[in-house]
C-alpha atoms as one frame of an Amber mdcrd trajectory, in Angstrom:
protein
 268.954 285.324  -8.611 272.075 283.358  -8.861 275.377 284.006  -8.168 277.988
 282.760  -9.903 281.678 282.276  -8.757 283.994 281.327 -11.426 282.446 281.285
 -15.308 280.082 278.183 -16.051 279.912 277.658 -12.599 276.588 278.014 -10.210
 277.403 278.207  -6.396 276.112 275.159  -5.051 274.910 276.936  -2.079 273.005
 279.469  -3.590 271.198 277.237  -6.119 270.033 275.196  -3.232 268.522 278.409
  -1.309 267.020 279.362  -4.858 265.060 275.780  -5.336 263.282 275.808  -2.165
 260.951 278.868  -2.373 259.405 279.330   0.946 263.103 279.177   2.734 264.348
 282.683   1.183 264.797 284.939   3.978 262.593 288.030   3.190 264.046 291.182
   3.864 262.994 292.978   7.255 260.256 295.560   6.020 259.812 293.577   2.786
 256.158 294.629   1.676 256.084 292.637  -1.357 252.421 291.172  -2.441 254.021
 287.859  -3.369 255.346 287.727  -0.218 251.734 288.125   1.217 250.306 284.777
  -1.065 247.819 282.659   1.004 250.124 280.061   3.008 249.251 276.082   1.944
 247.201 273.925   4.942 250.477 271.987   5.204 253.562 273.859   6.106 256.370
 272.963   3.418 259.223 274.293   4.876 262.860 272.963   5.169 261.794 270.600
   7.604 258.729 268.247   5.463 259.638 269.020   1.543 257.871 266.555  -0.848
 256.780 262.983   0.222 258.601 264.018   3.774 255.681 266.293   4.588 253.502
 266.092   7.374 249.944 264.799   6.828 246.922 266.683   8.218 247.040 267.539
  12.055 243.514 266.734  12.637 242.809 263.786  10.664 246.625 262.109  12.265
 245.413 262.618  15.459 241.614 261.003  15.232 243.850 258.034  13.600 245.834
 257.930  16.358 243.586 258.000  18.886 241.339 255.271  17.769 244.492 253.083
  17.426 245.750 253.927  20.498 241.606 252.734  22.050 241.892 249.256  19.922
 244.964 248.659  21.294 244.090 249.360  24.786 240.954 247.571  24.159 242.702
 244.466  22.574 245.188 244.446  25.855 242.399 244.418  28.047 240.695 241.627
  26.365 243.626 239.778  26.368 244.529 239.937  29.799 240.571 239.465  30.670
 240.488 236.547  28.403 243.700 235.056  30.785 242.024 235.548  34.008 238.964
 233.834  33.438 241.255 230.780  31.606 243.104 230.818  34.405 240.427 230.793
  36.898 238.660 228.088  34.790 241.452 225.760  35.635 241.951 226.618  38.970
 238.090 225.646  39.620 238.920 222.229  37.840 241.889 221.509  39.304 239.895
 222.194  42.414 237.752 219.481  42.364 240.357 216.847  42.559 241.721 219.103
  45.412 239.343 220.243  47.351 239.010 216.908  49.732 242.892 217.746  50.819
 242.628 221.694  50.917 239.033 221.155  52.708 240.588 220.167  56.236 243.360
 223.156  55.599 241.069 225.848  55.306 239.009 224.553  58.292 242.010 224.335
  60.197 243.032 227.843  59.711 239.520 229.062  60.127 240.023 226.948  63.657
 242.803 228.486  64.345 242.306 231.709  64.106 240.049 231.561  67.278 241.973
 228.722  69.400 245.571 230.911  68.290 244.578 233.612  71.188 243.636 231.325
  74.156 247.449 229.188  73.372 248.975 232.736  73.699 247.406 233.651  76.677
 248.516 230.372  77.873 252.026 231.279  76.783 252.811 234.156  78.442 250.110
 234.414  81.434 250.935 230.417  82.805 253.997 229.961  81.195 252.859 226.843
  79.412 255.096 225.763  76.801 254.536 225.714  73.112 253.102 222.179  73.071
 251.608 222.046  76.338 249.453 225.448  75.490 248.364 223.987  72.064 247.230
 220.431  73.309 245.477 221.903  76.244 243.264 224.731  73.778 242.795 221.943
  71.268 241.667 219.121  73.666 238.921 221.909  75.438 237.822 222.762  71.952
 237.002 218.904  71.673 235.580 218.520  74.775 233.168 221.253  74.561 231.549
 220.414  70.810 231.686 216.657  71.548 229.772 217.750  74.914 227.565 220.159
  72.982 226.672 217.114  70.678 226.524 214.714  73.669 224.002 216.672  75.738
 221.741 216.475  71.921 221.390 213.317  71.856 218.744 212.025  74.576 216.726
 215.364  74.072 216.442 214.290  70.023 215.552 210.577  71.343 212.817 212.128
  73.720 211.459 214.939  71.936 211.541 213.536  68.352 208.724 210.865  68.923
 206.404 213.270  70.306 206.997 216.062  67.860 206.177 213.216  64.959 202.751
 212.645  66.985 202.011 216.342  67.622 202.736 217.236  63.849 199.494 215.380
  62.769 197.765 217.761  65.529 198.882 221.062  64.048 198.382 219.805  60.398
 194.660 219.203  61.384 194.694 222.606  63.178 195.845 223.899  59.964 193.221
 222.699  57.834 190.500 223.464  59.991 191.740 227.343  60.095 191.674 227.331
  56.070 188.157 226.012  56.342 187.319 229.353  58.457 188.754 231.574  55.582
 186.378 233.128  52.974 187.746 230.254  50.155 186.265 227.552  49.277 188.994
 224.908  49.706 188.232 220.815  49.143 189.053 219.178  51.940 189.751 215.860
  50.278 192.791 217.727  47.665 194.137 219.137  51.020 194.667 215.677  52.582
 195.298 214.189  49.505 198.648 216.658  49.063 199.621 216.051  52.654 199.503
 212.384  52.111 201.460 212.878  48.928 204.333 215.040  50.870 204.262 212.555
  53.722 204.810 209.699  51.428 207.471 211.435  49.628 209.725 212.556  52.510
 209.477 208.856  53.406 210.947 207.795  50.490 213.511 210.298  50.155 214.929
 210.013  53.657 218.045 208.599  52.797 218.303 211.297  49.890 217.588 213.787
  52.574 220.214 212.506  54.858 222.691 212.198  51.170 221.707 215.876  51.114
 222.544 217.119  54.350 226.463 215.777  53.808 227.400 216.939  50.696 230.581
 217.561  50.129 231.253 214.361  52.076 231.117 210.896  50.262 230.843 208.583
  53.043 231.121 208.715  56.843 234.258 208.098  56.806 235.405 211.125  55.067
 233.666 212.951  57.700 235.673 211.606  60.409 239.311 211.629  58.427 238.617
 215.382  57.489 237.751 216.025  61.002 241.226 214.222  62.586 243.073 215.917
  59.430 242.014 219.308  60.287 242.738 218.873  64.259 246.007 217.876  63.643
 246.855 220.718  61.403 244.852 223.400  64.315 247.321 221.611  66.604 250.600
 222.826  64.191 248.694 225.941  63.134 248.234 227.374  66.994 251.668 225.786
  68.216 254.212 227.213  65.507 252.098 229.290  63.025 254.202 232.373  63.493
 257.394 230.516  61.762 255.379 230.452  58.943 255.943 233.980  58.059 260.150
 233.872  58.313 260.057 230.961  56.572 258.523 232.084  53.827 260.091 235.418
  53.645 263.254 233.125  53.725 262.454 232.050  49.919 260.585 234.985  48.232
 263.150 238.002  49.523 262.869 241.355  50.550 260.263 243.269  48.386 257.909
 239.912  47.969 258.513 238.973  50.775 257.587 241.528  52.648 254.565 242.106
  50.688 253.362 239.031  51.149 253.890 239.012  55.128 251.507 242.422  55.525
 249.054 240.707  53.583 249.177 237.470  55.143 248.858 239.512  58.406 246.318
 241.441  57.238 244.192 238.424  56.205 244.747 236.808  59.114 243.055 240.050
  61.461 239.822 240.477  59.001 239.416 236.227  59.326 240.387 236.410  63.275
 237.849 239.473  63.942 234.970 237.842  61.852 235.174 234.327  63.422 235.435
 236.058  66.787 232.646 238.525  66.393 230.489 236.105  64.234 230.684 233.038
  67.419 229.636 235.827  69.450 226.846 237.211  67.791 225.872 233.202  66.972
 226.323 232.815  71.168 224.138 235.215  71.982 221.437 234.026  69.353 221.393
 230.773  70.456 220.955 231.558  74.297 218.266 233.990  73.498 216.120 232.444
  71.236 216.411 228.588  73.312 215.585 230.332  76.512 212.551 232.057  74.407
 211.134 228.877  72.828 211.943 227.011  76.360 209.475 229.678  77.958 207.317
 228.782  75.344 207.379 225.118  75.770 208.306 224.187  72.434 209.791 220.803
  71.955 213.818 220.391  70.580 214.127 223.964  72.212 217.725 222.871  73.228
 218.848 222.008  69.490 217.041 224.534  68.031 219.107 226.696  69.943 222.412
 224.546  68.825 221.549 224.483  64.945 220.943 228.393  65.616 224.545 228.810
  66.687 226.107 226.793  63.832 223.735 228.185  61.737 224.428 232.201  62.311
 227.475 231.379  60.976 226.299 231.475  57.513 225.501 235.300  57.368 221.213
 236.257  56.234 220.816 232.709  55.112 221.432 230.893  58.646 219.519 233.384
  60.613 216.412 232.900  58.238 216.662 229.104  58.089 217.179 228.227  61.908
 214.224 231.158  62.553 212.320 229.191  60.086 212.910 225.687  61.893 212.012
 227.208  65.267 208.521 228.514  64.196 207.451 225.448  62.185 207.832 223.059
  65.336 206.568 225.688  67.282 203.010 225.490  64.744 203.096 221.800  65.102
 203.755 221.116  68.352 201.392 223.560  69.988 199.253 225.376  67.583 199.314
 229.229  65.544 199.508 230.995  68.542 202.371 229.683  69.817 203.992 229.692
  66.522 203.034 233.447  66.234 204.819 234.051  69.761 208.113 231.802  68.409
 207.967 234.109  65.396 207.792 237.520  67.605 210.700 235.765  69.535 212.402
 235.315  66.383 212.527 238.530  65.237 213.403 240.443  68.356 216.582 238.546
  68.914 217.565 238.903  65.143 216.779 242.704  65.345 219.041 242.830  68.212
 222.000 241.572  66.215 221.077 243.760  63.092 220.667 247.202  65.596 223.163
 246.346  68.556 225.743 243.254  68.153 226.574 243.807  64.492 227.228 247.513
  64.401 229.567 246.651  68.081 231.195 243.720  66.985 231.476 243.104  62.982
 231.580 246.586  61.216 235.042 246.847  60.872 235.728 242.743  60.783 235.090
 242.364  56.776 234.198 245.623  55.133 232.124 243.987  52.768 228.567 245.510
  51.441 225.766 242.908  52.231 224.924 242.400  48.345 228.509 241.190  48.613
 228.241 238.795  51.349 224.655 237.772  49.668 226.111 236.792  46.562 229.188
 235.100  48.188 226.609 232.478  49.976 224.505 232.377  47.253 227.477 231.312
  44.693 229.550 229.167  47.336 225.858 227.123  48.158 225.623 226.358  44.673
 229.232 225.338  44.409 229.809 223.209  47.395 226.299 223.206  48.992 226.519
 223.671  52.776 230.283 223.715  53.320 230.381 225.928  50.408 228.294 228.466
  52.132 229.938 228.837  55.535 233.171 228.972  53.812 231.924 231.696  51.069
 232.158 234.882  53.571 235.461 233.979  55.322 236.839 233.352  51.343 234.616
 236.849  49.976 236.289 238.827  52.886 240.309 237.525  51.882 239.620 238.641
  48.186 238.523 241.981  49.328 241.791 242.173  52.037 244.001 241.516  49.106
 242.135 243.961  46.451 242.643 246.886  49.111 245.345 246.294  49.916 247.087
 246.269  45.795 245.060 249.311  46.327 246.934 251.026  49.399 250.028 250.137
  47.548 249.365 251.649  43.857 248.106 254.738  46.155 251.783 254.852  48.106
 253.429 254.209  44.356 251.443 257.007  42.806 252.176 259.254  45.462 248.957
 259.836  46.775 249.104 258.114  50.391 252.376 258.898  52.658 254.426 256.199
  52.918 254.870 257.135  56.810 251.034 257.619  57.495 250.345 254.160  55.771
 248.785 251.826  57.944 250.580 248.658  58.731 249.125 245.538  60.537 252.913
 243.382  60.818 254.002 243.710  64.210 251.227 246.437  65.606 250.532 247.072
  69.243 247.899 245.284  71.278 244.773 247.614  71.289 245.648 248.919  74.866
 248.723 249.397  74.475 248.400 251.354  70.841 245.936 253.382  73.228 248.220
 254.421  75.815 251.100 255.333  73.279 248.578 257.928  72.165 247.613 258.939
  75.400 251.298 259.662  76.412 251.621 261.946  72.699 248.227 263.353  73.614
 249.490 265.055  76.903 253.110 265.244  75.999 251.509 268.016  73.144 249.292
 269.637  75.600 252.724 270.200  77.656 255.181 271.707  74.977 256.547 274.852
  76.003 257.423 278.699  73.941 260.225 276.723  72.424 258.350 273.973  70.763
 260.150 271.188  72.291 258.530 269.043  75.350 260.289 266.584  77.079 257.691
 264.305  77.556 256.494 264.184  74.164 260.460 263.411  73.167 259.671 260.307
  75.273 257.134 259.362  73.950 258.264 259.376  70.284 261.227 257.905  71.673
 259.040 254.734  73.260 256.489 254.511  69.748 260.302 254.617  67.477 260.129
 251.837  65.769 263.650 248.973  65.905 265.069 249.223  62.810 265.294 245.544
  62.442 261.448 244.887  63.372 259.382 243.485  60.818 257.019 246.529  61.482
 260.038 248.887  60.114 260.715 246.608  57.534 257.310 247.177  55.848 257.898
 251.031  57.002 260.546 250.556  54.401 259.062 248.735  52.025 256.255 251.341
  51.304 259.121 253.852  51.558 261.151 252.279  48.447 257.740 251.876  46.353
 257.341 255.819  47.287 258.036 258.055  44.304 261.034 260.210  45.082 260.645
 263.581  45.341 262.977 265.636  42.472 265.937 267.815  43.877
């Protein structure tokens, strides 16, 4: 119906009400079949009239969904696409770098056992900065010059005769494959022998090529070793300005940031050098004194390349185990070799069962796949340097992946920023111990009232100075908390 106001005129308000249908009010008990019609799949009320209405629900949000996957997808591809162009030049840029950064990153892998013994000198004697530094540094020297020193006559001695007694065990050799049910010619046996004899002759000097690569020349050898005692010498003397200075340019959040992980880095290097000398140490003793009681030959620098060589996790062990048996078969026969072998594998399930599970399983955290793959890729890459570096390099990406990962846990809200660890500015092991002691009893002491003296002084002793670098990454993880809504 319309209503009209004045003749010849329609009320403007009413016709509007009229021309959209489904927008008359109904009147309350209205039973009315054509108010009971079927109702469209699309609403078209006041809201969506015409070309303004809403498209289907269902088939909108499958749209949306997909486009909402390719674009995810496309990001991630993107940003994928950026890391691996970016590492692609930072692996060619390497190679034109990698004869400076070479003596840096031995340096700090120096350091990082030499830094303790110049702060024990520091406080305990009183030695001064310089003093303490040149004093480690020249007893490093002394004792691997005098490692290499004491080598050198028993290689001289030894060597000829091993040469001669190799011929002996070769012989030995063939006449135990003549004793085996197969019919081997003799003549193709020697004939091979000759053929490997000949050809390790005339591939010494590629042998020797080998056996320094990643060095061009001799000389490279020696200005990479001066380089990187120099930069021990700074490392161990003022490494701990390092941190200020750099938190000097970068600021408080970066900063910061940056000096946690730095620290943290620092402890997982520290504790696997330390624990991985050890576990080389006690290698090398056992298994020299064990071919020594056997009378192999070279017993003494079998013993050295085992040391040098544990430090090149699975693939050192193997190799320098290897090397110890085979002079032990030509130099004295199976049986001996057999015994060298039994030797072998006693001392190396020692360090799998005892020394590693002690010393070196909290030092990385990584899987052994992991540390497999590391040697195996940084062999390939830089051959020997490249795998005693790979582990060290393997366990400083994983430090800085878990450690993004602490920190999107505190940002998310899932970690307590107070409970966090933090490694800037911790206490020394005994003293972290007897902190918790003194909590430990001071809560065994509280009285009815809830309060206990001693375990006030105690918090009061563990409260961190506001101005320490410990509370300043306290409140770092406390301003990349979420807050909690009023």
């Amino acid at each position: 119906m319309y209503s009209y106001g004045k003749i010849g005129q329609v009320n403007s308000k009413d016709t509007s009400a009229s021309s959209a249908k489904d927008s008359v009010t109904v009147p309350q008990g209205a039973e009315n079949a054509e108010h009971r019609l079927p109702q469209p799949l699309v609403s078209n009320d006041a809201e969506g009239v015409g070309s303004d209405a809403p498209k289907p629900i269902r088939e909108d949000l499958k749209t949306e969904v997909l486009a909402k996957d390719f674009r995810t997808l496309a990001k991630a591809s993107g940003r994928f696409i950026l890391i691996i162009a970016a590492a692609a030049i930072a692996g060619y840029l390497l190679k034109f770098l990698w004869t400076g950064l070479l003596p840096v990153i031995l340096a700090i892998l120096v350091a990082t056992v030499l830094y303790p013994v110049t702060a024990w000198m520091r406080t305990k004697l009183r030695f001064p900065g310089a003093l303490a530094a040149a004093t480690t540094l020249l007893g490093f020297f002394a004792i691997v010059t005098g490692i290499f020193a004491a080598m050198a006559p028993t290689v001289k001695n030894q060597s000829q005769d091993l040469i001669h007694q190799a011929q002996g065990g070769i012989d030995e050799l063939i006449k135990l494959g003549e004793k085996l049910p197969v019919d081997i010619d003799e003549t193709k046996v020697q004939q091979l022998i000759d053929d490997v004899t000949n050809a390790v002759k005339g591939q010494a000097s590629h042998i020797a090529t080998g056996v320094m690569s990643g060095f061009s020349t001799v000389s490279s050898i020696v200005v990479t070793i001066v380089i990187m005692l120099f930069l021990t010498f700074f490392f161990i003397k003022e490494g701990e300005k390092f941190l200020p200075w750099m938190r000097k340019y970068t600021g408080f959040p970066a900063g910061w940031h940056l000096t946690e992980l730095c620290n943290r880095i620092w402890k997982t290097l520290s504790g696997y050098i330390q624990a991985q000398a050890t576990v080389a140490l006690v290698d090398a003793v056992l298994i020299g004194l064990g071919l020594m009681v056997l009378q192999v030959p070279l017993a003494f620098v079998i013993g050295v390349v085992t040391f040098f060589a544990s430090f090149i996790p699975l693939v050192g062990a193997i190799t320098a185990g290897a090397l110890a048996v085979i002079v032990a078969l030509v130099s004295h026969g199976l049986t001996t070799a057999l015994l060298a072998l039994l030797v072998v594998v006693a001392v190396q399930q020692i360090e799998g069962n005892v020394l590693q599970p002690i010393l070196q399983s909290k030092a990385m955290g990584l899987h052994a796949a992991v540390i497999l793959l590391s040697v195996t890729v940084g062999s390939a890459l830089a051959g020997i340097i490249g795998a005693f570096l790979a582990v060290p390099v393997a366990a400083t990406i994983g430090v800085t992946f878990r450690y993004q990962a602490l920190v999107t846990a505190i940002r998310a809200g899932e970690v307590d920023p107070n409970e966090a660890e933090i490694v800037t500015g911790a206490p020394k092991p005994k003293r972290k111990a007897r902190l918790q002691k003194q909590k430990e009893d001071a809560e065994a002491h509280i009285d009815a009232s809830g309060s206990s003296p001693e375990l006030d002084a105690a918090r009061s002793v563990e409260k961190l100075d506001p101005d320490s670098p410990r509370a300043k990454v306290r409140e770092l993880y406390n301003m990349i908390a979420p807050k909690a809504s009023a």
